[in-house]
Structures are given as structure tokens and as C-alpha cells.
N, C-alpha and C positions, 0 to 999 in steps of 0.2 A: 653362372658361368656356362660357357657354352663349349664343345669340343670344335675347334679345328683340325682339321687333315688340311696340311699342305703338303707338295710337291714341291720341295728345293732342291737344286740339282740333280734330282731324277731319286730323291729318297722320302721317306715318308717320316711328316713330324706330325705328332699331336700337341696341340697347347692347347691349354686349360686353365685361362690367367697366367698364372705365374708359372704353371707347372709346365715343362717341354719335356716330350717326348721322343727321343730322334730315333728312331729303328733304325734305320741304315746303319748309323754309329754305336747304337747299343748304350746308350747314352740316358740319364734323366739331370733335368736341372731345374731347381726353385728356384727365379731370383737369379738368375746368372751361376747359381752355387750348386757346382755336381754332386748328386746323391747315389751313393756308392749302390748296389742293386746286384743278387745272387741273378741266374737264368729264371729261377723261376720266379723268384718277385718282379722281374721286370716282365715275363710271361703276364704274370696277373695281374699288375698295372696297366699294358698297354691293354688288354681285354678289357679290363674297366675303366678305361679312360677312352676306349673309343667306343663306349655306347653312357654317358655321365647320364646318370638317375637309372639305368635299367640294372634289373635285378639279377645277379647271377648265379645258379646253384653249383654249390659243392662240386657236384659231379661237372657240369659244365667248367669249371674252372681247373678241375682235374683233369680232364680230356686236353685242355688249352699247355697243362706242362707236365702231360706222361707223354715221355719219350721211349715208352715199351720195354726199356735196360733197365728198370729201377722200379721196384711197389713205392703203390705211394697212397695212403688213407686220406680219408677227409678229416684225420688231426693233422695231415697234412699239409692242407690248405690253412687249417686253423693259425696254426703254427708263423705260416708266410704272410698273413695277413696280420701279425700284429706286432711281427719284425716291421711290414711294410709302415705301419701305424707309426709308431718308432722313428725310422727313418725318416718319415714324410713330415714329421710334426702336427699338430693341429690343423693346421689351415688347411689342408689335402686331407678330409674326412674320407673313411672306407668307412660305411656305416654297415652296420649288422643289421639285416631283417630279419629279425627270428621265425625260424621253421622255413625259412626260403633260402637267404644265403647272402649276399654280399653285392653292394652299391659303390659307386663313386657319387659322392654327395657334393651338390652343384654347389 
């Protein structure tokens, strides 16, 4: 799988096969079918789906959805990545590198 960035009507989409992206809309869809998404699961989906296969630590994915109003741990992140698991189903792997952190697996 490969990530696109395109530019449709002046907003930013990621696909990823089946998976879209839409920032502008705040939006995710498999397959035409919308996947419901907190701020910050959608925070750490679009980080990991616009770099598929790079690695991203904890801390890096924490910087991506502390908005400086709220603590938030790296059982934090644990937490949003296996809701995100969950929601996305098998075919949209988040794989775990252990002692590193967290993939979009192509």
C-alpha cells in the first residue's frame, strides 16, 4: 500500500487503499463506510498514515495530541491505539514495534 496526499478542493486527503483520510472534514472511511474517530484517534491515525511503515515513538505520538489543557501518559497512547485497532479492523494493521512504538503496516 502506498499513502497518497491529495489536494481536493483545496483540502488534504490521505488514502491508503481502502482507507481515506479527509482532514479538512475530519472524516475516516473504509470502503465508502465512516469510521467513527475521538480527536485523538484521528490525531494518531492521520500521523501514521502519512508516513505507512515509519516508526513512531510514544512520545512522538503524544506531542501529535497534547493540546497543553489535559495530562496525558504513554498508557495514553496505549489506550487510543487499540480503540483505534477496534475500530479499523484487521485490514488497517497498527503494528507494535516493541521498545519503539507504533507503525501503520502497509
Amino acid at each position: 500500500r502506498r499513502a497518497v496526499l491529495q489536494a481536493e478542493d483545496g483540502g488534504n486527503r490521505i488514502t491508503l487503499g481502502e482507507l481515506v483520510i479527509d482532514k479538512d472534514r475530519h472524516e475516516v472511511t473504509i470502503s465508502g463506510t465512516p469510521v467513527p474517530l475521538t480527536a485523538s484517534e484521528f490525531k494518531i491515525l492521520s500521523l501514521l498514515a502519512a508516513k505507512p511503515s515509519w516508526v513512531f515513538s510514544r512520545d512522538q505520538i503524544l506531542s501529535t495530541i497534547h493540546d497543553g489543557h489535559i495530562v496525558v501518559t504513554d498508557r495514553t497512547v496505549d489506550v487510543q491505539i487499540v480503540s483505534l485497532r477496534k475500530k479499523l479492523g484487521p485490514r488497517q494493521a497498527i503494528e507494535t514495534v516493541r521498545g519503539v512504538g507504533y507503525k501503520l503496516s502497509r
